[in-house]
C-alpha positions as CSV (number, residue, x, y, z in Angstrom):
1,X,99.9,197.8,-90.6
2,X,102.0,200.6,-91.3
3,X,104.0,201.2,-94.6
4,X,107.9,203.1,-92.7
5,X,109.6,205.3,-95.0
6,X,111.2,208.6,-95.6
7,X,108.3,210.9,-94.3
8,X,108.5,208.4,-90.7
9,X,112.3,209.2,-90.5
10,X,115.4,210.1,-92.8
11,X,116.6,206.5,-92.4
12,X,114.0,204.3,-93.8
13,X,114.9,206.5,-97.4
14,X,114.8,204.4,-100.5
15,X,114.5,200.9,-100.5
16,X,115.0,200.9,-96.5
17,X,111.3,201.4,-96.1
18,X,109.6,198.8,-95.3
19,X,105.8,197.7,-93.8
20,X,105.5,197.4,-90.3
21,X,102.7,196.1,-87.8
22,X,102.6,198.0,-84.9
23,X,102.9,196.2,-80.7
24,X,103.6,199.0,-79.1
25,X,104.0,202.5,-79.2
26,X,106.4,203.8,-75.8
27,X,104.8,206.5,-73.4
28,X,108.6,207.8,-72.4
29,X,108.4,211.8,-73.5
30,X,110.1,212.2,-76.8
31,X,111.2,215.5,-79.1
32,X,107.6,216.8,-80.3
33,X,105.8,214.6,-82.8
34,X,108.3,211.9,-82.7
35,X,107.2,208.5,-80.8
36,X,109.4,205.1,-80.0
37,X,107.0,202.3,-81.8
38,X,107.7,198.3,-81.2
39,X,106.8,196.1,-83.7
40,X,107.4,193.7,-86.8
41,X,109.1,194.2,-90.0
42,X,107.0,192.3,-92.5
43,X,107.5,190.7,-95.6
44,X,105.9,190.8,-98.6
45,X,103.3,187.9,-97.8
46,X,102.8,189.5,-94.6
47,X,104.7,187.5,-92.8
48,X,106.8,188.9,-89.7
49,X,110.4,188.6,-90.0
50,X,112.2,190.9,-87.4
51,X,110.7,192.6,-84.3
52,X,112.4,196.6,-84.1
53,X,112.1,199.4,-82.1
54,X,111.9,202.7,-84.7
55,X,111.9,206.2,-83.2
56,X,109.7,207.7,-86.3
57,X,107.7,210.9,-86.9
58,X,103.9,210.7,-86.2
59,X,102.6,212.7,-89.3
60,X,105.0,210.5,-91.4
61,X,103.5,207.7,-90.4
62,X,101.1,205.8,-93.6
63,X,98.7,203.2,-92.5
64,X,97.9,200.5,-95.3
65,X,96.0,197.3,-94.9
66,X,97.7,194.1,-94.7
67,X,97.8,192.0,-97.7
68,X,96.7,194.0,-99.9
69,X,99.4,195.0,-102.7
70,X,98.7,198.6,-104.6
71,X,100.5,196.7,-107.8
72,X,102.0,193.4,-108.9
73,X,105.2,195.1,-108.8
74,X,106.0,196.5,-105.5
75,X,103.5,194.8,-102.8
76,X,104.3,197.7,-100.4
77,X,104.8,201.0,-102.1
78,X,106.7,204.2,-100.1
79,X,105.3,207.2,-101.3
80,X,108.0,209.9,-101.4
């Protein structure tokens, strides 16, 4: 599981981020460090709501383990 946000891509700022489980990740050639990943948008039980295909940066991507919240408040936290 991957937590999408503002260091993955520009458009996930905010409260557009969001945690992601990953299916696929596309071997078309890309601009350098960027990758097209396919995969779920979860919510916050962990439950899979919409597949999506996000063109994201590699080194912005943060891995997190599913189900685990880092506070009562926000269940899947985008550092910034």
């Amino acid at each position: 599981m991957f937590t999408i946000g503002r260091r993955a891509s520009v458009q996930f700022v905010g409260e557009r981020g969001f945690p992601f489980r990953l299916v696929a990740v596309d071997q078309r050639p890309t601009s350098h460090g960027w990758v097209w990943l396919t995969g779920y948008e979860l919510n916050r039980r962990g439950e899979a709501v919409a597949k999506r295909e996000i063109f994201v940066q590699l080194s912005g991507l943060q891995y997190g383990r599913a189900g685990v919240p880092a506070n009562r408040s926000s269940r899947f936290p985008v550092r910034q």
